[in-house]
N, C-alpha and C positions, 0 to 999 in steps of 0.2 A: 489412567489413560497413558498408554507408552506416546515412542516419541513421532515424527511424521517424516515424510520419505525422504526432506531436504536434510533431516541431522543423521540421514546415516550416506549422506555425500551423493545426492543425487539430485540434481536439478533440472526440470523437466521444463521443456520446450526454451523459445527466442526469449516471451514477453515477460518486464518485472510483473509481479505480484503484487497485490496490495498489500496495505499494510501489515494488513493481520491473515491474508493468504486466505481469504475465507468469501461464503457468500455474504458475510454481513461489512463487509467494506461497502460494497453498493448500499447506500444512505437511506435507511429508513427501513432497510429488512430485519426483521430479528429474528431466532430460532429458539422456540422451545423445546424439551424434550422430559419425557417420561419413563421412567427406566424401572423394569419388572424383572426382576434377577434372584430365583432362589428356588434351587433346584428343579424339575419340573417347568416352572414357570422362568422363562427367558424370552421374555416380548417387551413393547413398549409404544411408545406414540410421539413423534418428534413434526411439531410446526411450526410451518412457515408462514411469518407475517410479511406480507409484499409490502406493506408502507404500514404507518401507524394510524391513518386515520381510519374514517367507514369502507370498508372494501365494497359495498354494497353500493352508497352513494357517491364512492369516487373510483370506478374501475379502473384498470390497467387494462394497458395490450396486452395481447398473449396471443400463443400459439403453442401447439401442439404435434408430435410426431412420432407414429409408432414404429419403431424399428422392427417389432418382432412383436406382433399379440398374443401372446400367449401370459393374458393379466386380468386382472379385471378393474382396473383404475375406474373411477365413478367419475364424470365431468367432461370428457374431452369433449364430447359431442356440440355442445353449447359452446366452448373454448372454439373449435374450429369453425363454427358458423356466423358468430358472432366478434369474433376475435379478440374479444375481451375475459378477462377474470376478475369476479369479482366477488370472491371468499379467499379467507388464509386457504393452504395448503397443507391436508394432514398424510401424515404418513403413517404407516400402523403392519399387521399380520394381516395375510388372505383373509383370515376369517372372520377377522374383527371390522372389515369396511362397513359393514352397514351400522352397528355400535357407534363409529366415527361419522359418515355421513348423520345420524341422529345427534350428538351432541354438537357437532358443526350447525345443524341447522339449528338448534336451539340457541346457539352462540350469535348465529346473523337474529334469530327474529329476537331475543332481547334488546338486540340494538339498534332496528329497524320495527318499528309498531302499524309500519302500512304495508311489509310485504302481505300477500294474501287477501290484504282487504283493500287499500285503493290504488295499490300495485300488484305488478306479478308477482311468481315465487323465485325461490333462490338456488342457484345451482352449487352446491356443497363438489369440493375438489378431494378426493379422496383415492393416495396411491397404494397399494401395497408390493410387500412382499412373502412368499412363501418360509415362514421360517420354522417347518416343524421337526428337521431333523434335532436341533437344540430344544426347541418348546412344544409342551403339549398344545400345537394348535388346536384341538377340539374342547380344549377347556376355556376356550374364549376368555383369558383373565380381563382383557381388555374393556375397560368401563366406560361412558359418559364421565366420569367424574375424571377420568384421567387422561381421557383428552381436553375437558375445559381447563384443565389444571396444564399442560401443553402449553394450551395458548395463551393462561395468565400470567406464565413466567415466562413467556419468551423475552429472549436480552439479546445484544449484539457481541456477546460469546455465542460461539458453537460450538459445543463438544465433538468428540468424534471417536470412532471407535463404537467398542462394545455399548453403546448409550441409543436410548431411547429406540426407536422403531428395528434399529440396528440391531438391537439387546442378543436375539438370537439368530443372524443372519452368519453365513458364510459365503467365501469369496477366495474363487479357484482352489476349492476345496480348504483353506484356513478357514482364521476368524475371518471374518465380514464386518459392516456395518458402516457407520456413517462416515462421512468423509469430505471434503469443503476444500476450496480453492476458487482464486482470483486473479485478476490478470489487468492491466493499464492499458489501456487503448488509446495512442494518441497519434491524434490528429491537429490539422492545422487551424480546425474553428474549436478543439478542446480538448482534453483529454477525458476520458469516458472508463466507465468499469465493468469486468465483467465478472461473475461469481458463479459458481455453479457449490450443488451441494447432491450428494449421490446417497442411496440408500444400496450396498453393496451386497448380492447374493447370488453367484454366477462363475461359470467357470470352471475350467479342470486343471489344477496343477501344474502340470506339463505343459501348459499353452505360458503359460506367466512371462510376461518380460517388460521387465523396468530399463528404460532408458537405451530400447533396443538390444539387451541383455538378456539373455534364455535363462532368466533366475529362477523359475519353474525346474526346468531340465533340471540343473545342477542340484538344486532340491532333491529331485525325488532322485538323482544319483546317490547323493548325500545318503538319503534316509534308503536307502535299496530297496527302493518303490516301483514296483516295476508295471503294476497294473494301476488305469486311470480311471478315474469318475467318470461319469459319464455329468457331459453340463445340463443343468436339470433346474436353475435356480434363475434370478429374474435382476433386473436394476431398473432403480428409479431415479430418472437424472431431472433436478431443476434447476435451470439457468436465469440467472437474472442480472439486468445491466442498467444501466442509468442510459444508454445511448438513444440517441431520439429515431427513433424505427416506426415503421411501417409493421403492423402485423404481418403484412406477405414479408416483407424483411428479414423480421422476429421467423418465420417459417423456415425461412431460407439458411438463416444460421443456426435453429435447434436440431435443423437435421446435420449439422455438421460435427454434432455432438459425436457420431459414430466414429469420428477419425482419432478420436482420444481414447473409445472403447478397444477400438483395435491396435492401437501401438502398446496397451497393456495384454493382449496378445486373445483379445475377445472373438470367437467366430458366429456369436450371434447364432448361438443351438437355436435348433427347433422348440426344446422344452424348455429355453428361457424368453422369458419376456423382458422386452426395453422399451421402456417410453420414457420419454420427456416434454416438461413442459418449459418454458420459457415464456418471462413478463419482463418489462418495460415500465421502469418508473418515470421514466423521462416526460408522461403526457398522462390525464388522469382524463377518464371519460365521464363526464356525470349521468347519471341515474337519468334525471330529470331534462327533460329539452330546454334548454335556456336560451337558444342562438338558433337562428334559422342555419345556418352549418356551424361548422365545427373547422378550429383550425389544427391543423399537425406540422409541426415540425419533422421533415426525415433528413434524414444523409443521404448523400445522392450513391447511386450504385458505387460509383468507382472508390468507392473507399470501405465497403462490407466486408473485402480481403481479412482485414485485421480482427475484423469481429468473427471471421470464422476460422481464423486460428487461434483466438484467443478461446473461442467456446472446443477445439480439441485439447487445446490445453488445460484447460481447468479442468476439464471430465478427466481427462487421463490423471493429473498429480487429484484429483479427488479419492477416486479409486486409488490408487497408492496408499492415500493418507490415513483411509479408513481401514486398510490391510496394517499398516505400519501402526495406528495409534491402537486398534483392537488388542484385549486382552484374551490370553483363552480363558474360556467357558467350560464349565462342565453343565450338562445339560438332562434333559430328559431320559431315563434308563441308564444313564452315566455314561452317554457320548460327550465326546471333548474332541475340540477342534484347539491346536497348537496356531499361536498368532504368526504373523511373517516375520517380526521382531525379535521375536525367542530365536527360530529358527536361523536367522541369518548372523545371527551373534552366536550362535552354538555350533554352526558351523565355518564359520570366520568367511561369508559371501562377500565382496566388493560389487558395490555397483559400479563402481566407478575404474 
């Protein structure tokens, strides 16, 4: 894994970071990931666990928000009518979602023995992306066994880069792939965290800009690039915070995720697709009615400012970091995508 956007002098937006710059600062997320890399085959599967206990019997808030559908993400549907989530979140290849949605469900009902029979059933969160310029997507490597294997080693490290779902993704025509960032939120009743973690594959070269810097341009000057990709690829943003919200809240700041997509210089193609989810550990919903109501904790409006530039900032240094930690690939037929890293040290770029 190279290094991430902040060691080659670039620091992106107002708010500090947490400690580890990542989603797994916010307390009780971990990330697994699965990583399929050998010629031909460059995919993988990378989740996300929203807290440690039953997701089924202690839900999160959540919300949901499609900037651009052109995806086939499995879950929103039940995420925005009920405003809760309550399965990890896997990430994978187009054409592995249904592979994934099946070991996900097999994952909730080993550990729930009444969905189906003296409860409902369970809705499996399942994002993708398009990664077949690198992988033979029609060979479906992607298995049950390596997604449960995802989510049995999820830790509070997150890789990034060329890893797991990431494996053959590209992003503004480089390497692609996964990529994490976090942010402090503080306020006068606490300080609060916000993480995001991105699945990067979108973009044309010439658009790219770090820290409000045309690093794209100079790029393809650099390399005497003169013709562009056309943007053709997708992102999967998920945000997650400990802050005590309101699903409308939670709504209200995941769609502000697009102000980080676009200061890295994203115009939200026709032929990509962007969603994101965002969950709330801050309040767990249980399964079961226990309480003729339910209490919730929220922030009152006048203080959400922070929480929605804290969710552009972590999407935007996300994307950075998965450009910047990516290694190149060589991939199916022997395409090879050159990482931002190489590049910007090869050709002596300053962000700063």
């Amino acid at each position: 894994m190279g290094k991430r956007i902040r060691e080659y002098g670039a620091e992106i937006g107002r708010l500090e970071p947490g400690s580890g710059n990542s989603i797994t600062d916010v307390a009780g997320v971990t990330v697994g990931h699965v990583t399929l890399s050998e010629g031909r085959m460059q995919t993988g599967v990378t989740a996300i666990l929203p807290h440690q206990g039953d997701m089924f019997q202690e839900k999160l808030l959540a919300a949901a928000h499609v900037i651009n559908g052109f995806g086939k993400t499995m879950g929103l549907m039940q995420i925005n009518e009920l405003g809760t989530l309550e399965t990890p979140i896997i990430l994978t290849n187009t054409l592995s979602i249904g592979t994934a949605a099946d070991a996900l469900i097999e994952y909730m009902l080993e550990r729930n023995p009444e969905i189906g029979r003296t409860t409902g059933t369970v809705n499996p969160v399942v994002c993708e992306c398009n990664d077949m310029f690198l992988n033979d997507v029609r060979a479906r490597y992607v298995t049950k066994d390596h997604v449960l294997q995802a989510l049995r080693q999820a830790s509070d490290t997150c890789a990034e880069g060329a890893v797991g779902a990431g494996t053959g993704m590209l992003c503004y025509s480089l390497k692609g792939g996964i990529g994490t960032s976090s942010r402090l939120m503080v306020m006068e009743h606490g300080t609060y965290m916000m993480g995001a973690l991105v699945l990067t594959n979108f973009g044309s070269l010439g658009d790219l800009r770090i820290n409000g810097k045309a690093v794209g341009q100079e790029l393809c000057e650099a390399m005497e690039q003169t013709r562009q990709e056309r943007d053709q690829g997708s992102v999967i943003i998920i945000l997650a915070t400990d802050l005590p919200v309101s699903e409308r809240q939670l709504n209200r700041i995941v769609k502000r995720s697009v102000t980080g997509l676009a200061r890295t210089g994203s115009i939200v193609a026709t032929g990509s697709g962007e969603v994101v989810i965002g969950f709330s550990t801050a309040t767990r919903i249980p399964h079961r009615k226990t309480s003729a109501c339910l209490s919730l904790s929220v922030i009152h409006e006048e203080d959400i400012d922070i929480a929605f530039r804290a969710a552009g900032e972590v999407v935007e240094e996300a994307v950075l970091n998965a450009m910047a930690a990516a290694e190149p690939v060589t991939g199916r037929d022997g395409e090879r995508r050159p990482a931002l890293g190489e590049l910007l040290e090869r050709f002596r770029v300053q962000l700063v």
